[in-house]
C-alpha positions in Angstrom: 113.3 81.8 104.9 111.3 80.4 101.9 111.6 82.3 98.6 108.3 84.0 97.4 106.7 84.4 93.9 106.8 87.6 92.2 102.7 88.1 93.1 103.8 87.7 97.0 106.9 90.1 96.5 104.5 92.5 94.9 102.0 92.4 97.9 105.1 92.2 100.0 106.5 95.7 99.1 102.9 97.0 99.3 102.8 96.2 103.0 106.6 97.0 103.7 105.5 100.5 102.4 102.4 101.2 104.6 103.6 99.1 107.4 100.0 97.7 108.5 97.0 97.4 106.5 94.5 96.1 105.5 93.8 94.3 101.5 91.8 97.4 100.6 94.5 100.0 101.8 97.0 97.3 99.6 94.7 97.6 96.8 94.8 101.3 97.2 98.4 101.1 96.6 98.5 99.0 93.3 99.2 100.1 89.7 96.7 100.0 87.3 95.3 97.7 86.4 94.3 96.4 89.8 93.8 93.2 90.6 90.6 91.7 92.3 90.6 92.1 95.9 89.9 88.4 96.3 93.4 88.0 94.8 95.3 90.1 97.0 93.4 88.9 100.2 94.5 85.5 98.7 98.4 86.3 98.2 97.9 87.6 101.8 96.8 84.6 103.5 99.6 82.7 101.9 102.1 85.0 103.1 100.8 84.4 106.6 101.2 80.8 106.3 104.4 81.1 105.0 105.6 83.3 108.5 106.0 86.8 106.6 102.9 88.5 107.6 101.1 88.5 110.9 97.3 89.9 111.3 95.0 91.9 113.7 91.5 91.3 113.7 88.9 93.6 114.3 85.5 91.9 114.0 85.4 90.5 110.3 88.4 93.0 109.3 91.9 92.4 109.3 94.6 94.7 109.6 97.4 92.7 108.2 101.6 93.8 109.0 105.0 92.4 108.1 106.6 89.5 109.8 110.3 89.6 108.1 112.0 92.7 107.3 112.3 94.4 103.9 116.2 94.2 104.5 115.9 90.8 106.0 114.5 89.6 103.2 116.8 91.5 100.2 119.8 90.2 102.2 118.3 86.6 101.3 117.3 87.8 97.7 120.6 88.9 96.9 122.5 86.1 99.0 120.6 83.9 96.1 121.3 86.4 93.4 125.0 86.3 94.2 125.5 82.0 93.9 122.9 81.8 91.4 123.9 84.0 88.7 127.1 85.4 89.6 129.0 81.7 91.2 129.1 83.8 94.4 131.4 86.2 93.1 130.8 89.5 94.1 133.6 91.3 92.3 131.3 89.7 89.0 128.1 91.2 90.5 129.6 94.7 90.5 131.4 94.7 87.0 127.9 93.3 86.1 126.1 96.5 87.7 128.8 98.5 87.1 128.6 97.7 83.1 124.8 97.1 82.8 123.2 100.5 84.7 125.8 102.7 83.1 127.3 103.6 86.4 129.0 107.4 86.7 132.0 108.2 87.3 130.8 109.6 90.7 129.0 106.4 92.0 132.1 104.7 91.0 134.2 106.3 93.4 130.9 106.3 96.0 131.5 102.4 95.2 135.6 102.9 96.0 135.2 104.6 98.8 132.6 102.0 100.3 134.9 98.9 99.4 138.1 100.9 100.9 136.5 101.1 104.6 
């Protein structure tokens, strides 16, 4: 699974969240300022090359849906998070989180109880 740019994640979360679309119901979806359509209908096509999104036409509209799960694709994410940043340690990921987000002492013990099963 290839690794995509932070303008095809973006798009890519817009479609995991409505499921199938098409670029205007995407654009519909995006934060101010929005970007031109021709830019999202772009990002699309190259996510359809690249195997993550699939299309349905209908005449000279396309309804456009996800390829690769959203979990599929944060397993990957955080696979490359973990020996990137972390040397594949996950007890170092966790301290990180654990330290960084300001964890409670209640979602520490969520954490416990997750690790003891």
């Amino acid at each position: 699974m290839q690794k995509l740019t932070k303008a095809e994640e973006d798009v890519m979360q817009l479609l995991w969240d409505v499921g199938r679309g098409t670029v205007s119901d995407l654009l519909d979806r995006c934060a101010e300022p929005k970007p031109p359509h021709s830019t999202v209908s772009s990002v699309v096509r190259i996510l359809e090359k690249k195997g993550f999104v699939g299309h349905k036409a209908y005449g000279k509209t396309h309804e456009y849906f996800p390829l690769v799960e959203r979990e599929a694709y944060g397993r990957r994410s955080l696979g490359d998070l973990l020996r990137n940043y972390f040397d594949g340690s996950v007890p170092r990921l966790v301290s990180h989180l654990a330290e960084e987000e300001k964890l409670s002492k209640d979602e520490l013990d969520d954490l416990l109880k997750i690790l003891e099963k």
